[in-house]
N, C-alpha and C positions, 0 to 999 in steps of 0.2 A: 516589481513584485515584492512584497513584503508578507500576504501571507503562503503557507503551502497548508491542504487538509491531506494528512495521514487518516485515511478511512481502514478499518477492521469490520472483516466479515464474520460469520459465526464461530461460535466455542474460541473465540479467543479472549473473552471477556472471563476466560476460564484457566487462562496461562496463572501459571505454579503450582495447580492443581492438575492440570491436563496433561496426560503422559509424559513426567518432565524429562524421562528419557527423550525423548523426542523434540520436545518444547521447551527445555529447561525449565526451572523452577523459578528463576523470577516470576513476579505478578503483572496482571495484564497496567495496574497501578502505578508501578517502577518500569513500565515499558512508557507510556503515558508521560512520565518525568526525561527518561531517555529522550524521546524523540525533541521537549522542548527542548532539554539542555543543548542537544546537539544544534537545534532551529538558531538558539542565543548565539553558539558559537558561531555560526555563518549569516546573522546578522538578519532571521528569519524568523516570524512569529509563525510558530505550531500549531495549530488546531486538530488537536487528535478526538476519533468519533471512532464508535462502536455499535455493530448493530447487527442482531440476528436478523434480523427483517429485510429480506431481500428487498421487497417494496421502497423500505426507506434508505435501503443503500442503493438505488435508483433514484429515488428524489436528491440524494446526497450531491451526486456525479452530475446531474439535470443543472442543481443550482452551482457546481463546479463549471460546466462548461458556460451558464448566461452568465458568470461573473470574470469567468479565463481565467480560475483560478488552478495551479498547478496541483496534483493529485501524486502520495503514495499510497497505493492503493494492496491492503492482503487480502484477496478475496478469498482466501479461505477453502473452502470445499465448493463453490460459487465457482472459483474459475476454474472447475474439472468441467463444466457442464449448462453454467446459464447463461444461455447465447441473449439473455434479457440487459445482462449485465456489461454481457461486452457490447453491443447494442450503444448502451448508454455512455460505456465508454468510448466509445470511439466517435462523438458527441464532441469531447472532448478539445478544445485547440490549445490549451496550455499543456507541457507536457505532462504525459503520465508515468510513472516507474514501477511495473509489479514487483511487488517481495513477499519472497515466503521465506517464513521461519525453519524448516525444513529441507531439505534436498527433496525435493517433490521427483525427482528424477531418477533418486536413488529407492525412492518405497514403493509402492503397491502402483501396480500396472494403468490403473483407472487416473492415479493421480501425474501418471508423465506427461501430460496433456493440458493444456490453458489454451482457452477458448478466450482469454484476456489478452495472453500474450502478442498475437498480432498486430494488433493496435497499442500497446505500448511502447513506447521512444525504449527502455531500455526493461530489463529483468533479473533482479538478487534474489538467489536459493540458496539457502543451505549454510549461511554464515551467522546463525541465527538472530538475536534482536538486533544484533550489532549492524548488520546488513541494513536494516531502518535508516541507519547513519548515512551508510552509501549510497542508498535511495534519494535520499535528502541531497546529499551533497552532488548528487548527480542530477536534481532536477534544478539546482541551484546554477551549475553547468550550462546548462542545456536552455536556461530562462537566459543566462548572459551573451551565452551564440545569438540566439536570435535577437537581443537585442541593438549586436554589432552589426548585423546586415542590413 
């Protein structure tokens, strides 16, 4: 495994302007920087993608699983509800790791629920971008288990 795609679902192409209470104030720019720096440090090329377009955050996951490539995936407001999405994820045979930038568990009642989460190997809430890290480093994990079996 050499590469992993960090996929972003909607309004987050909106981070440091987007309730930075919530979402801190970095950019979605210096989120993008974050994720490769960390990729460099474990010896992993990044591919970070952004996309309102439900559609093409489905084509995204489609051409993830025909290549096995590993996936952090933030769906966003997407995994309170598109069973289209987890669908495609579940598609998936490299692992997948959800993260939300938020405590999705701590806010609004509609968002304690992922319809992603069942189908992913593992799930980070609430530690914000920093969590991207441990996404990473846990799908790095997860790709050398199964490569020792």
């Amino acid at each position: 495994m050499s590469e992993i795609l960090v996929l972003n679902g909607p309004n987050l192409n909106r981070l440091g302007s987007r309730e930075p209470l919530i979402y801190g104030s970095g950019t979605y720019e210096e989120l993008v920087e974050y994720c490769k720096d960390v990729g460099e440090a474990v010896g992993r090329t990044i591919e970070v993608r952004q996309t309102n377009s439900e559609a093409e955050m489905i084509e995204w996951l489609h051409e993830a699983a025909d290549l096995e490539t590993p996936v952090v995936l933030n769906p966003a407001a997407w995994g309170h509800y598109s069973y289209a999405l987890r669908d495609a994820c579940a598609l998936l045979t490299a692992p997948l790791v959800e993260v939300h930038i938020s405590n999705i568990h701590a806010r609004e009642d509609f968002r304690h629920t992922s319809v992603i989460s069942p189908v992913a190997r593992g799930v980070i809430a609430g530690l914000g971008v920093e969590g991207y890290a441990d996404a990473i480093q846990a799908v790095v994990r997860f790709v050398a288990q199964a490569e020792t079996k």
